[in-house]
C-alpha angles and dihedrals in degrees: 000000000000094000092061094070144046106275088198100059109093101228098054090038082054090044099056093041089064088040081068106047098048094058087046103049096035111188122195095219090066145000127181123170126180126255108260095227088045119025082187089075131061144181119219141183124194127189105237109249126285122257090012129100079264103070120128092007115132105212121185133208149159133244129198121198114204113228094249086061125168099028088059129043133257136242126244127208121180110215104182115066111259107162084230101074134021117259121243093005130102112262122216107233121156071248101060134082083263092079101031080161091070096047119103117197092226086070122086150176088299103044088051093045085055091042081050087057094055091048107059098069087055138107108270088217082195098291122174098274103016134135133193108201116158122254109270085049086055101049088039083057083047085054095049096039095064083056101083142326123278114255118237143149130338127355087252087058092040083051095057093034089056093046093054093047084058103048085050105052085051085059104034118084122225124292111265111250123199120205124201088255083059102051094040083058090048101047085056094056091047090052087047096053092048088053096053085045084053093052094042092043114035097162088072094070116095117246123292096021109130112240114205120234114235090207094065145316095302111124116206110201114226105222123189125230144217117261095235094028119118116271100238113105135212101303110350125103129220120241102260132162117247103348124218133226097253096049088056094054087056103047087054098053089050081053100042079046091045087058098041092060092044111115116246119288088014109147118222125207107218120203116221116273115261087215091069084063100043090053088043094052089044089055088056108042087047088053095052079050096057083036095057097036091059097051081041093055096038082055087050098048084036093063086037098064091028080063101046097051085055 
């Protein structure tokens, strides 16, 4: 291969350089070798991603490097169907030759298939070359893609193509299947995740959704208020100096409303009634009075005598 081609230029000094490397540092995630009429052009395969719709899935695809490389960056086209990126047409990545502003020249063949990698479970945002299929179209794609390899191009490139299927079918496991029994398993633990979410996070329930106490079996209703009503919720009191009659009539008639609109069997937490402590305060203040009249009255009666003696 290498006496084909000007040892001196940089790009194809650069190119074999990573030729090299990549037969020699093999990785089971990825391989990608040059045609042997045009190292310019390669062929690549790349594992889809682990714990995504893509595992187990061999997608092909080809890379052309510009003859400024790597200084500039290369372009990237998908040849097996993947439901993430158009087949057969150049896809935009901050690695391609679409954003030419993000390459660096110290990044090479094997940093943008890996880059490649990372990208496939993302959100499309619309980009040039994008799809957008749903998951189960996606893993069906995963399935059919292990089959056989895509056919593109000249027998020289077929030839490629076929060999790293093969290499790569001997490295990829098998495609993850999920069975009703499965999903029925993980949409429990889904469901059981989002609970424990509910219980540490109340405040995430909309409103009038009973919330269950830890503590016990007590149940507190979430009500939602008006947006200029008065803060003060059904039965409970907010914190004023000196109340007033009225204001506690009216605090008791937003209680006596809050327990009317409880559902049935709903238990209620009731806070202790300020009453007890105003009576209370009133006893004892009565009591100091009566207290303080009577020293007052023995000191009276006490001058008087001490007076009439003189």
């Amino acid at each position: 291969m290498a006496e084909k081609y000007n040892l001196k230029n940089p790009a194809v000094k650069r190119i074999l350089q990573e030729v090299k490397e990549m037969q020699s540092n093999p990785s089971d995630d990825f391989t990608s070798l040059p045609l042997e009429e045009n190292i310019f052009e390669w062929q690549f395969a790349i594992r889809g991603p682990r714990d995504s719709e893509f595992e187990g899935g061999i997608y092909h695809g080809r890379i052309q490097l510009p003859a400024e490389y790597p200084f500039k960056p290369p372009s990237f086209m998908l040849l097996t169907p993947n439901g993430r990126f158009e087949t057969q047409t150049k896809i935009c990545l901050s690695i391609s030759n679409h954003h030419p502003e993000h390459w660096q020249p110290s990044w090479s063949v094997r940093t943008a298939l890996v880059a490649l990698i990372a990208f496939m479970p993302t959100n499309p945002n619309g980009a040039l070359g994008s799809l957008d299929y749903k998951k189960e179209e996606r893993r069906a794609l995963a399935i059919k893609s292990r089959e056989a390899a895509p056919k593109f191009g000249t027998p020289e490139r077929q030839k490629l193509i076929d060999e790293i299927h093969e290499y790569m079918l001997s490295k990829a496991p098998p495609v993850p299947q999920h069975s009703p029994s499965q999903a029925s398993e993980e949409q429990s633990r889904i469901e059981e995740a989002e609970a424990q979410v509910i219980l540490q996070n109340p405040e995430a329930l909309p409103a009038g959704d009973a919330i269950p106490d830890q503590a016990g079996d007590r149940i507190v209703e979430e009500q939602e208020l008006p947006v200029n009503a008065n803060p003060t919720s059904a039965g409970v009191e907010s914190p004023t100096e000196n109340p007033s009659s009225d204001s506690s009539n009216q605090l008791l008639q937003k209680s006596d409303t809050g327990v009317q609109n409880l559902k049935p069997g709903t238990k209620v937490v009731q806070k202790p009634d300020d009453r007890l402590f105003t009576l209370a305060a009133i006893g004892l203040t009565i009591a100091i009075v009566v207290l303080l009249l009577k020293k007052f009255i023995k000191s009276t009666e006490h001058g008087a005598v001490f007076m009439d003696e003189s």
